[in-house]
C-alpha positions as CSV (number, residue, x, y, z in Angstrom):
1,X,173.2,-46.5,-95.1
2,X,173.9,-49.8,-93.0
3,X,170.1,-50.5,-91.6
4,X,171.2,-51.2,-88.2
5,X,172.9,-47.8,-87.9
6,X,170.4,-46.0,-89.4
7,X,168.6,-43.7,-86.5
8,X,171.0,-45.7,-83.8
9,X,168.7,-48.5,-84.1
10,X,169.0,-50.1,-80.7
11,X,171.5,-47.8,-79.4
12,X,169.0,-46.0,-77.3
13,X,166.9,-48.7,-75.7
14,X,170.8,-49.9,-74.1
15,X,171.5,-46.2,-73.2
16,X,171.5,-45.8,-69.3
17,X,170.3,-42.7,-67.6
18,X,172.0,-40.8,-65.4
19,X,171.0,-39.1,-62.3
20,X,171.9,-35.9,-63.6
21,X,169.7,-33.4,-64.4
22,X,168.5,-33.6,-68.1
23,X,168.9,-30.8,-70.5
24,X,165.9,-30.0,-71.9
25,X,165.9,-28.0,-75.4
26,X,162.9,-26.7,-76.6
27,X,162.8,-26.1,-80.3
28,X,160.2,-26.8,-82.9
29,X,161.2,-26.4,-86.7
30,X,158.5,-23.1,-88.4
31,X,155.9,-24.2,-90.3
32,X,156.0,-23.6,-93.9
33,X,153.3,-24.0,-96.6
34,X,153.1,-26.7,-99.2
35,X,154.4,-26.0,-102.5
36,X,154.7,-27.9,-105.6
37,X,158.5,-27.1,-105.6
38,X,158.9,-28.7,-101.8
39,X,156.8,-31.5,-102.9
40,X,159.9,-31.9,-105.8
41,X,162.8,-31.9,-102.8
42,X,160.7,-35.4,-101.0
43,X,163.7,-38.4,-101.1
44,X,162.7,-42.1,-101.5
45,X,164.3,-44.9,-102.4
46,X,164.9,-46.0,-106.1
47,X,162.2,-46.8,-108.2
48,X,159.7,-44.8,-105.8
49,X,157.3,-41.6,-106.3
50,X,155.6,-39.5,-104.6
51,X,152.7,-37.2,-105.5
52,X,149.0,-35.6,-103.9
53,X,146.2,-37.3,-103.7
54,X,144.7,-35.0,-101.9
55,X,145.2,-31.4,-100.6
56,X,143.5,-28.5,-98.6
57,X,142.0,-31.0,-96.2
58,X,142.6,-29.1,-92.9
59,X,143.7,-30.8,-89.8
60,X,143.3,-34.2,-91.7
61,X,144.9,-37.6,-89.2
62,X,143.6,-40.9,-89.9
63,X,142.5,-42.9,-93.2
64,X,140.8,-46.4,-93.7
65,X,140.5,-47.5,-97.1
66,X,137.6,-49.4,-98.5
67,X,137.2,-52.4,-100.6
68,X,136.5,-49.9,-104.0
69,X,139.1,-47.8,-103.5
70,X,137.0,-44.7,-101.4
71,X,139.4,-43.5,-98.6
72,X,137.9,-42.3,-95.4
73,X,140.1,-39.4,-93.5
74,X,139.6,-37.6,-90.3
75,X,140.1,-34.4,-90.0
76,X,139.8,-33.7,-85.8
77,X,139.7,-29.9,-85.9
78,X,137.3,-29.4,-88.1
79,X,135.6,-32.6,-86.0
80,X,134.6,-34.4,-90.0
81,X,135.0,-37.1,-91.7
82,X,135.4,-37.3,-95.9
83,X,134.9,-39.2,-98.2
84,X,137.9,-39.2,-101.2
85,X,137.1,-40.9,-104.3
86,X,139.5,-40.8,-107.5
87,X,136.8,-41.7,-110.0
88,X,139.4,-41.6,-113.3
89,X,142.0,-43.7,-111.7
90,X,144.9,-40.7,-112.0
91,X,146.2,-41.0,-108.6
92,X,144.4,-37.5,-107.3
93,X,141.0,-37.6,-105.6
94,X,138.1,-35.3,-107.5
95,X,135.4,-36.4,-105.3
96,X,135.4,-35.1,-101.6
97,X,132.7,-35.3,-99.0
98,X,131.9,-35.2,-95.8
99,X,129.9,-37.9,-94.6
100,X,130.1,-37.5,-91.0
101,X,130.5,-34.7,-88.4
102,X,131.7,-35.8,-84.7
103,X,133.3,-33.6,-82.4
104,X,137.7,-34.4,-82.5
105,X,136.9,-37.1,-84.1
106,X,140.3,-39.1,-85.0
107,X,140.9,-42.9,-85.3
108,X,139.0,-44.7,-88.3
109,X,138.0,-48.5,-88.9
110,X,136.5,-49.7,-91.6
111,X,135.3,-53.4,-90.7
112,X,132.6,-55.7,-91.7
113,X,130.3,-52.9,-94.0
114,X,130.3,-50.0,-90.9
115,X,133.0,-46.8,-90.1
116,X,133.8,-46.8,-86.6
117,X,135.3,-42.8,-85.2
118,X,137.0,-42.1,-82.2
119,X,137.4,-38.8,-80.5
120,X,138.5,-38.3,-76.8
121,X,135.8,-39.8,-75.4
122,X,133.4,-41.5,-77.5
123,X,132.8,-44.2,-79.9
124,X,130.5,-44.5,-83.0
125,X,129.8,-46.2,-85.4
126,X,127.8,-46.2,-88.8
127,X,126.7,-48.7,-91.7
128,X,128.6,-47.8,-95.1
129,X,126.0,-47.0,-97.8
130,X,126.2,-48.1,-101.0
131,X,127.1,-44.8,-102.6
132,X,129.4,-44.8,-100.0
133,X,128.0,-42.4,-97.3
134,X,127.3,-43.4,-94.0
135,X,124.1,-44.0,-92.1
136,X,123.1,-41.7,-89.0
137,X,126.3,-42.6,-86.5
138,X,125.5,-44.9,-83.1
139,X,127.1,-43.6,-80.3
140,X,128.3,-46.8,-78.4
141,X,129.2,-45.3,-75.7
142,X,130.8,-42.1,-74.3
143,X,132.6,-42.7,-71.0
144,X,136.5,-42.8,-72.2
145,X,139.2,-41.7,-69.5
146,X,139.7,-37.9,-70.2
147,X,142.2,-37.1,-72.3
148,X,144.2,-34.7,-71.3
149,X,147.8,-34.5,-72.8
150,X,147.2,-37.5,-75.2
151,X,143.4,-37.1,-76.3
152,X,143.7,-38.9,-80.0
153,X,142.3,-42.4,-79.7
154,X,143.1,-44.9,-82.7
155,X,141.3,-48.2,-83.9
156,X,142.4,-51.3,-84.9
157,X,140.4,-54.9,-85.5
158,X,142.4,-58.0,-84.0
159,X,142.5,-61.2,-85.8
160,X,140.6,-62.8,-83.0
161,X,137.2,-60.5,-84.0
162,X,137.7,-57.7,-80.9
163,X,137.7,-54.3,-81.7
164,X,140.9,-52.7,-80.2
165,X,140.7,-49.1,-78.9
166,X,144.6,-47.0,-77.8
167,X,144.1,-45.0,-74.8
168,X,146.8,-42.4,-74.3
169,X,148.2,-40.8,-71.0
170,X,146.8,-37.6,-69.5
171,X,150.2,-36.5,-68.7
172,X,154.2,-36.6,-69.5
173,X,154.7,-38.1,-66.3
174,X,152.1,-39.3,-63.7
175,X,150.6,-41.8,-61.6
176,X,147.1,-42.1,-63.3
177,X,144.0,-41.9,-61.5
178,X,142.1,-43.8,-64.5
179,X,143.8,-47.3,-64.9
180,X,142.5,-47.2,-69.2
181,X,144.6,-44.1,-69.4
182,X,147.8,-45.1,-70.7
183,X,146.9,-48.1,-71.9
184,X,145.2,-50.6,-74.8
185,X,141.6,-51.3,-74.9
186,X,139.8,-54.7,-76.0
187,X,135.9,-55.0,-76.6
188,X,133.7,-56.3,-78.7
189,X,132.7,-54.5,-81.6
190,X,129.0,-53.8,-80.5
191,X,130.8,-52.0,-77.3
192,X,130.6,-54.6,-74.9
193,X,132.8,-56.5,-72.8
194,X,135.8,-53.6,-72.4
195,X,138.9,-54.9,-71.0
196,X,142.5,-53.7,-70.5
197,X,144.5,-55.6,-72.7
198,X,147.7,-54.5,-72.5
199,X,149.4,-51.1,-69.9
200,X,152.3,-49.1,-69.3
201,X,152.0,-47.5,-72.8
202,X,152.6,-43.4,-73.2
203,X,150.7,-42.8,-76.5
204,X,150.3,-45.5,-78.6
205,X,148.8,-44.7,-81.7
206,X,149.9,-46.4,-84.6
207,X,149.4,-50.0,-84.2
208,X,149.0,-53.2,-86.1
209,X,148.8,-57.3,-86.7
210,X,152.3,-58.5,-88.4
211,X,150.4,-60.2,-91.3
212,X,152.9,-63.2,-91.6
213,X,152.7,-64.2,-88.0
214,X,149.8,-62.2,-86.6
215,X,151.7,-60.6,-83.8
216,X,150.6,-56.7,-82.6
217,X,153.1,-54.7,-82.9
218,X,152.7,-50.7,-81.8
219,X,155.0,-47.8,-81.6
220,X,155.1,-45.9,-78.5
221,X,155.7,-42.1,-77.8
222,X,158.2,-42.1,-75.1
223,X,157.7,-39.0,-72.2
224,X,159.0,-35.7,-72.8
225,X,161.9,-33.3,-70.9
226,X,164.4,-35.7,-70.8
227,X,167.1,-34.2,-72.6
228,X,167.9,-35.0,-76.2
229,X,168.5,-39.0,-76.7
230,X,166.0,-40.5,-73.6
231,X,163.9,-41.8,-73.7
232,X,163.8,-43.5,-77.1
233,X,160.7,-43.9,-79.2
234,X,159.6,-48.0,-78.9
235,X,158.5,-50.4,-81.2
236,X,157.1,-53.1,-79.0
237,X,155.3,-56.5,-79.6
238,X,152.3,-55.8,-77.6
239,X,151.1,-59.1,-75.3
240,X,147.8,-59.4,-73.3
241,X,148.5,-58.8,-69.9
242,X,152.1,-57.2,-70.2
243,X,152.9,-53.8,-68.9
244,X,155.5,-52.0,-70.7
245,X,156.8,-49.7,-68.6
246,X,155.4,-46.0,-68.5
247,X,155.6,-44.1,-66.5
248,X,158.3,-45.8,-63.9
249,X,160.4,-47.2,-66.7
250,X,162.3,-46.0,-69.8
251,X,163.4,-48.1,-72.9
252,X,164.8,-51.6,-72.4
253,X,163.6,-51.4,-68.6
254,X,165.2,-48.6,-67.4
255,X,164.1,-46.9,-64.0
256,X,163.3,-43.6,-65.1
257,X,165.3,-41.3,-62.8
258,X,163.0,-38.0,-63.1
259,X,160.4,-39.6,-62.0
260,X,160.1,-39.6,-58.1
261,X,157.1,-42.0,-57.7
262,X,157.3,-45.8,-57.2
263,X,154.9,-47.9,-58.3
264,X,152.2,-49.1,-55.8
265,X,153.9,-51.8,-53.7
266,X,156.8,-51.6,-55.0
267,X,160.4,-49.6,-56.0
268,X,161.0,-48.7,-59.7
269,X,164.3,-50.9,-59.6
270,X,162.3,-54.0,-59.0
271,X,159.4,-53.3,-61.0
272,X,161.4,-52.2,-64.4
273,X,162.9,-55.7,-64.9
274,X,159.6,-57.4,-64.9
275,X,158.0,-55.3,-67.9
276,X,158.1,-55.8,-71.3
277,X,161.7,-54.7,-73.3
278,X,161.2,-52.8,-76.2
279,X,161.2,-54.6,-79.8
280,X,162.6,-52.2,-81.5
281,X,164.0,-48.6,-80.6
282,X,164.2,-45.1,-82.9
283,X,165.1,-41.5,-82.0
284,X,164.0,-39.7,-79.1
285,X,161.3,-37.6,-79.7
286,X,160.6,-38.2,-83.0
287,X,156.8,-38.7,-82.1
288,X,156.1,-41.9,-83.9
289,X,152.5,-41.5,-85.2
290,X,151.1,-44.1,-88.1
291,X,151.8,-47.1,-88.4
292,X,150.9,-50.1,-91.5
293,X,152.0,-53.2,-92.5
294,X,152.5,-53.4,-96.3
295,X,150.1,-55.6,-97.5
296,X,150.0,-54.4,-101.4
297,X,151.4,-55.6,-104.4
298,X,152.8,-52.7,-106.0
299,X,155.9,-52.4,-104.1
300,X,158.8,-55.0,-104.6
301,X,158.0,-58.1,-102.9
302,X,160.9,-57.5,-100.3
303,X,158.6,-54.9,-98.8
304,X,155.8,-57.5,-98.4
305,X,155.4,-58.0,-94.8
306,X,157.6,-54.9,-94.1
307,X,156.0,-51.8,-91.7
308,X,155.6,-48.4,-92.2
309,X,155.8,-45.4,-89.1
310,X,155.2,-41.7,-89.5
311,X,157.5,-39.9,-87.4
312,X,155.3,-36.4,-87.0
313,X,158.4,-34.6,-85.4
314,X,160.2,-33.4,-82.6
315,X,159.9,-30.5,-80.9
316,X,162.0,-30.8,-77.9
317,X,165.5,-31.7,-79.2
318,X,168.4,-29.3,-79.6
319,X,168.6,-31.0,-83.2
320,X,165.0,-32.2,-84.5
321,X,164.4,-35.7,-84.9
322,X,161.4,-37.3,-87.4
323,X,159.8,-35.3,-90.2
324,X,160.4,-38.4,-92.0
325,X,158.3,-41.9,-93.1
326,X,160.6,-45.0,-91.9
327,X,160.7,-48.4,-93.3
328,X,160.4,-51.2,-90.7
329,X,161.9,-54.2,-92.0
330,X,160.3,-57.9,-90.9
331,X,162.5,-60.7,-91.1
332,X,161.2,-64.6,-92.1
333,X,160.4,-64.8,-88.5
334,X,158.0,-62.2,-88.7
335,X,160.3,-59.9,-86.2
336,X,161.9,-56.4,-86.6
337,X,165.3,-56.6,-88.0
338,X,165.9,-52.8,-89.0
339,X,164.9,-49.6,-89.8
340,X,165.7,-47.1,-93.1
341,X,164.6,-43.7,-94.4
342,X,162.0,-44.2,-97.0
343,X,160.6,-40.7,-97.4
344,X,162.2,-37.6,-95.7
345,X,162.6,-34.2,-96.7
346,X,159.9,-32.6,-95.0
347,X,162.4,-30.9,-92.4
348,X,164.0,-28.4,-94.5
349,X,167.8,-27.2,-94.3
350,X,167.5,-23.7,-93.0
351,X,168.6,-21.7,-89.9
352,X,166.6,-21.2,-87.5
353,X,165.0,-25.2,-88.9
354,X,162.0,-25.2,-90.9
355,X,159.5,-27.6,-91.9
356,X,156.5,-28.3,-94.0
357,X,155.2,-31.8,-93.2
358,X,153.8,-33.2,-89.8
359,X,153.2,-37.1,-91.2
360,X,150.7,-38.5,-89.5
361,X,148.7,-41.5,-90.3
362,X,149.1,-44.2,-92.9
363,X,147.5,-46.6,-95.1
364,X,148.0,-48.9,-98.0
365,X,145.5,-48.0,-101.2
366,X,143.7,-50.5,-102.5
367,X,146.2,-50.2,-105.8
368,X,148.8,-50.6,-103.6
369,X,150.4,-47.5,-103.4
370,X,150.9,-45.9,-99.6
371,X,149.0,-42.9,-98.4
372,X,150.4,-40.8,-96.4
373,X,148.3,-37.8,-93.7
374,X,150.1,-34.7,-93.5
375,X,148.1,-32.7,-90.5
376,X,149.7,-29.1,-90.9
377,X,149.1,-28.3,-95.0
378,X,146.2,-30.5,-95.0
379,X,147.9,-32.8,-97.7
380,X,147.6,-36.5,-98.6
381,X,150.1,-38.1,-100.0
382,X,150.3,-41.1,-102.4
383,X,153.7,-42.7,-102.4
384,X,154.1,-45.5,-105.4
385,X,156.3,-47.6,-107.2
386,X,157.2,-47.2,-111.1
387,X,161.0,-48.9,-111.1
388,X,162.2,-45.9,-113.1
């Protein structure tokens, strides 16, 4: 399938709004358990496989990988973190522990010999042990906006040495009373100097440095009860300083008509065109979730430099969108230049629609391979290439 038609890449960002009352659909595919036989009906490309690394893990959301292969996973219900080792080198972890307990914990970051966890409001870190526990978790500090709607906070470590920190929105659509709600967080990684580094942005969880040129890119979850195609899910090069849009604006700059605030000083009309356009759109309401540059070696080198997105699902679209892993393709340039299915299957084919994957987060195994968080079955997977 032509990578610029894929998912109506584009498409949707151009799409104007009308004044019209949206229709709203809510419908949100039944769970269904893992099986081995479901795992057998996963597509991916040629030359790709998929298997478990690890299963029966719960509500388990975010991974970090370490330098010997351990793996790191939240899992924010049960409020743990574990450890997952694969001590014989078969692809399937036999060693799980839990090395840390913090209330909804979520976003992970391994950096510099310490774990630093996330949950609504807090921020701790620990020192990595050399048997790979941690030590006694610091709390850094504990006054994060409320979370509301959007309480899963996710880490990231810039280039420049600042410990990046994604602030969600309390709401589908609202004037916040907290200016780090809906925004992304800069500080240092002791927990000093906090700043607002960039604003305007719904829920952005999955985010990352383009490792050719360095830029941050980060998908965005657009707001809900729009009707079925607005607003698109964005892929935007995030800028210090830049606002992108939320919750005045949709897509490439849109005024939002359902939403009868202006901001302060201003009208919607002239404030859209002065935010920042979208890089890249996808699918309404396909909640983007993870997101990872390929960095491995395993894959074929035309995925080096390429991204990675989770798309956890939709459930307010009269036909569901995401259940699905997309590949981000990165030209020369370092920019995005399409998007295609690499792993989908997890919505099944049934009437009323069934599923049994919600893909969350996403990292790159230190062989290589790509892991991927599935928070409803509690499954990780491991996604590798053989060429057969």
């Amino acid at each position: 399938m032509a990578l610029c038609a894929l998912l109506g890449w584009n498409h949707a960002a151009s799409a104007q709004p009308t004044d019209s009352k949206p229709v709203v659909a809510v419908l949100q595919p039944s769970p269904v358990p893992f099986s081995e036989s479901l795992l057998r009906s996963l597509k991916l490309p040629a030359g790709f496989e998929i298997s478990v690394f690890a299963q029966g893990l719960g509500n388990v959301r975010w991974m970090q990988v370490a330098a010997n292969g351990d793996v790191y996973a939240s899992l924010r219900a049960q409020g743990e973190v574990v450890l997952l080792r694969d001590t014989d080198g078969d692809g399937v972890a036999d060693v799980r522990k839990t090395v840390a307990r913090i209330a909804r914990v979520h976003g992970l970051l391994l950096h510099a010999g310490k774990l630093y966890m996330v949950s609504d409001r807090a921020l701790d870190v620990a020192d990595v042990q050399s048997d790979g526990t941690l030590s006694a978790p610091l709390r850094l500090f504990d006054d994060l906006p409320p979370g509301g709607n959007h309480p899963r906070r996710t880490l990231g470590m810039g280039p420049d040495g600042w410990l990046y920190l994604s602030v969600g929105s309390t709401c589908n659509n609202c004037a916040e009373a907290n200016p780090e709600n809906a925004t992304l967080l800069r500080l240092r990684p002791d927990g000093s100097q906090r700043e607002i580094f960039a604003r305007g942005l719904r829920n952005t969880m999955g985010f990352a440095w383009q490792p050719v040129t360095g830029r941050l890119y980060g998908f965005d979850n657009g707001s809900d009860m729009r009707g079925d195609d607005q607003p698109p899910e964005e892929l935007n090069a995030i800028v210090q300083g830049k606002h992108y849009g939320w919750p005045w604006c949709l897509g490439a700059r849109v005024p939002d008509p359902v939403q009868t605030q202006d901001p302060p000083g201003t009208s919607k009309q002239a404030f859209c065109p002065s935010t920042q356009a979208p890089a890249a759109t996808t699918t309404a309401h396909s909640a983007p979730i993870g997101f990872a540059f390929y960095t491995g070696t395993q894959f074929p080198k035309a995925y080096q430099g390429d991204g990675f997105v989770a798309l956890r699902g939709s459930w307010n679209r009269s036909k569901p969108s995401g259940y699905r892993v997309l590949r981000v393709r990165f030209g020369a340039d370092g920019k995005p230049m399409g998007m295609e299915d690499f792993v989908t299957g997890w919505l099944l084919d049934t009437q009323p629609p069934s599923q049994f994957g919600r893909v969350a987060g996403l990292a790159v195994a230190q062989d290589g391979s790509l892991l991927i968080a599935e928070d409803q079955n509690g499954v990780i997977y491991r996604v590798r290439y053989t060429g057969r």
